[in-house]
N, C-alpha and C positions, 0 to 999 in steps of 0.2 A: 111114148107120150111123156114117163116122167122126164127122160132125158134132157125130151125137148124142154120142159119148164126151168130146168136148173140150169141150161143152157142161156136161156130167156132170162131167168135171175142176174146170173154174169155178167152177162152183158149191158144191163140195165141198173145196177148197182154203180153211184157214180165214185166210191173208193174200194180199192181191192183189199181185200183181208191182209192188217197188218201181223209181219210174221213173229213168233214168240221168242225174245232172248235166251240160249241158252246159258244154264248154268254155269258159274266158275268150275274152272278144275281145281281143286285140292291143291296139287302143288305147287300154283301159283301162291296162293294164300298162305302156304309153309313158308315160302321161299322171304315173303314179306315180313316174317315174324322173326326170323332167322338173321334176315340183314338188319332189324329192330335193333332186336336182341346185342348183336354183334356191335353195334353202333357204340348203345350204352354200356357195355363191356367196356370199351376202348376209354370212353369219358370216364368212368369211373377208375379206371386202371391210370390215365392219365393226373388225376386230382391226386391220387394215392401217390403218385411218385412225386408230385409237385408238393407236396404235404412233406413229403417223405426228406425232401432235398431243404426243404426250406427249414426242418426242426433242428437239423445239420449244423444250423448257421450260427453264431454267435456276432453280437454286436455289440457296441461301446457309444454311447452317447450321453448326452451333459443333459440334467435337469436343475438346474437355477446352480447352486453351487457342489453339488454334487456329481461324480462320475459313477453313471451304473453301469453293468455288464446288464445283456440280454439276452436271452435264448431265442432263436424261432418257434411260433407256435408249430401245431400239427394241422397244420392250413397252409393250402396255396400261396399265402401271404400275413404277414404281421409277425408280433414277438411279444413274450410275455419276459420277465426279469427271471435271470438265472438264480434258482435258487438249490444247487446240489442238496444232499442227502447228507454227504459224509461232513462234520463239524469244521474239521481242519480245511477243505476245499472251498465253503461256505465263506470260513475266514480270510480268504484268499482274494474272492471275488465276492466280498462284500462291498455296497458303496463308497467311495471315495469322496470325503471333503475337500475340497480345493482351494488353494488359499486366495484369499479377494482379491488380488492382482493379477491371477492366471489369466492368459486369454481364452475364450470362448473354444469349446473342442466340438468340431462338424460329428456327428453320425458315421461310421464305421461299422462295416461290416467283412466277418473274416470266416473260411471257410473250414480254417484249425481252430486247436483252442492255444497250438502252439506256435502260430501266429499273432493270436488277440494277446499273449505273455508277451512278446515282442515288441509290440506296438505299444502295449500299456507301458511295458519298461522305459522303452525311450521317451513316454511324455512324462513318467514321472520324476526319472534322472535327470529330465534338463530342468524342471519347475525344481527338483531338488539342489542340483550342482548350483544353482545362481541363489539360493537363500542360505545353504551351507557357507559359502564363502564370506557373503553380507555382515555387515558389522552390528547390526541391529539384532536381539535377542529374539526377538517376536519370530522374526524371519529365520531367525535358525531353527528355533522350534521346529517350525514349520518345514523345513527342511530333514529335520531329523526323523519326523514322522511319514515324511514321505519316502524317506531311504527307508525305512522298513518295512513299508508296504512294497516297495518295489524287491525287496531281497525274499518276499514270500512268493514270490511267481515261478514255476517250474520250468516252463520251457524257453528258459531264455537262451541265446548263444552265449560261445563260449569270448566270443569279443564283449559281450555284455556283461559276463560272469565278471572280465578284469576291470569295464566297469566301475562294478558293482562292488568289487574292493578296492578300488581308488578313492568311492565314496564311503567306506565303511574309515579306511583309514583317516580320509579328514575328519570324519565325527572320533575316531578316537583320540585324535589331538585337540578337538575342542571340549571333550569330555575328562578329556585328564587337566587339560588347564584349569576346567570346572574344579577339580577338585581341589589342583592346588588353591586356585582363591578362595575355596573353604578350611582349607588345611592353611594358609596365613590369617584369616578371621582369628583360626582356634590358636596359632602362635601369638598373634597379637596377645589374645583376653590370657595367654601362658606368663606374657613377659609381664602384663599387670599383677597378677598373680606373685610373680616370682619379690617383684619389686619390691611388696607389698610384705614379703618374707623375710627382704634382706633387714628389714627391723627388729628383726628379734634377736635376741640376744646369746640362744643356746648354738646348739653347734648350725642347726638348720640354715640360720640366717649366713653363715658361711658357706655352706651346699647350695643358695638359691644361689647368691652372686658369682658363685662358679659357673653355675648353670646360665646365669646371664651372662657374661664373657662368653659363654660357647652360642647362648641361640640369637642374640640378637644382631652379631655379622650375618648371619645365616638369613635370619628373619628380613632383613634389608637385602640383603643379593635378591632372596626369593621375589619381593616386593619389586624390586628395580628388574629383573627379567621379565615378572608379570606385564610389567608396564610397557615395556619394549617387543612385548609378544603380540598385543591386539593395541589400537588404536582410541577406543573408547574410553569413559570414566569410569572405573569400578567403586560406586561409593565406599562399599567395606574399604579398598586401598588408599581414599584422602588422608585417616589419620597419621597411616605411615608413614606414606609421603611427603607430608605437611612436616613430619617430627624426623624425615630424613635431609629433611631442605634445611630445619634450625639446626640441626645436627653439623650438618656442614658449613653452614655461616657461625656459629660457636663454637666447633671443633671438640665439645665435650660430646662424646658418644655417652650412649644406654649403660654400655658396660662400665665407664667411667663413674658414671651417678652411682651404678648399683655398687661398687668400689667404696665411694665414700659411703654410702648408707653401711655398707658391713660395715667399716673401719669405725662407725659412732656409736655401735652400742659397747663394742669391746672395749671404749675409751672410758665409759661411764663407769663402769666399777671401779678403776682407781680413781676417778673423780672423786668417788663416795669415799673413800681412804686418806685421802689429802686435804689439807689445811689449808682453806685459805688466805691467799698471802696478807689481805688485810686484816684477818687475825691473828699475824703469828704472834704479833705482843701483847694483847688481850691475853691469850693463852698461857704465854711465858710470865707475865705477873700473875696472873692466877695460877700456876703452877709454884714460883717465889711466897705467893701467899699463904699458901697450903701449905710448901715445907716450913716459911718461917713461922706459922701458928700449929704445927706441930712439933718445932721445937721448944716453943714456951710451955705448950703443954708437958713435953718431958721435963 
């Protein structure tokens, strides 16, 4: 009888028992955690070598008139300014001022640092090579300061090295010419000096006009090579110039003057000795006066 009733239930039940989800298995659920896991390993191992690659890098780019060096951050991307540890390296790839004519320099990026030496060398030698040569002082400056940043670079080639002394020796020929035209300033203010000596009357004033015969040929060659050496005005040089041009339309030179200047005070002492010729008879009666009234007196 109960059979029959649950039999009777069954059938008469119009949805059949729904059946129960079984549980997950376990190692399904590992297995999900695992490839997780595995996934973000891979990203973060990824970022770290893109970090890694990127702090590698050095770069070179223009901020208004300045050239800086940069480093890569430790990021997938960007750069912060290199700024080494050691003093002497710091001074090396410190910012670069550019002279107001330069052109504009693009963003460079290089994977050595003796690469980014290369690259800086050759933009500094040719902004240098073309103000070195210029006749303008400004722009040499300018030039000469930029040969020395560039001869601080370590990894240059050895094509760069000869370079680098082709431009070392034009600055030593514009720097000795520099001195000669302070070293004929200091002859010049010598030969006024000297001149100014041959006045006197002791032995010295014979020693300067010596000394003048020997430096003022000398002082004019030097003067007239300066002139013929560069193309511009050197103020300090108009005096000389000027007094080597009367010189030639007059024919008396320096040392000729300074000739006569000796030759006048050595004339003055016997000036002081001698009689003037309008008084030789003044004298000679005064002299007849004297013996005839000292012989009355006897």
């Amino acid at each position: 009888m109960e059979e029959f009733e649950k039999q009777l239930q069954a059938t008469s039940s119009p949805h059949p028992p729904l059946a129960q989800p079984e549980p997950p298995a376990p190692r399904g659920r590992v297995m999900r955690l695992f490839v997780g896991a595995l996934v973000l390993g891979l990203a973060g191992a990824t970022l770290y070598l893109l970090a890694d690659r990127n702090s590698r890098f050095y770069y070179l780019s223009q901020e208004g008139r300045r050239l800086v060096v940069y480093r890569g951050a430790w990021l997938p991307s960007g750069k912060r300014p290199y700024l080494p540890d050691d003093p002497h390296t710091a001074r090396i790839y410190a910012p670069i001022e550019l002279p107001e004519e330069a052109p504009a320099v693009g963003e460079q990026r290089f994977s050595e640092r003796q690469d980014l030496d290369r690259a800086l060398f050759d933009l500094l030698a040719d902004l240098a090579e073309e103000r070195i040569r210029s006749e303008d002082e400004r722009r040499m400056r300018e030039g000469f300061a930029l040969v020395e940043r560039a001869g601080l670079l370590p990894g240059i080639t050895g094509a760069q090295a000869e370079r680098l002394r082709s431009l070392r020796a034009e600055l030593s020929f514009y720097e000795g010419r520099a001195h000669l035209e302070r070293a004929l300033v200091e002859l010049r203010q010598a030969r006024e000096k000297l001149e100014y000596a041959t006045e006197s009357s002791s032995a010295r004033g014979e020693n300067a006009a010596r000394l003048l015969r020997t430096i003022a040929p000398a002082t004019e060659a030097l003067s007239r090579a300066l002139q013929r050496s560069h193309g511009w005005d050197v103020p300090e040089l108009r005096p000389l110039l000027q007094e080597a041009e009367k010189e030639k339309e007059t024919g008396v030179t320096a040392s000729d003057r300074a000739g006569a200047a000796s030759a006048a005070p050595r004339a003055a002492p016997a000036a002081e000795g001698s009689v003037p010729a309008g008084g030789d008879g003044e004298t000679a009666e005064r002299g007849s006066a004297g013996g005839s009234g000292g012989g009355e007196q006897r």
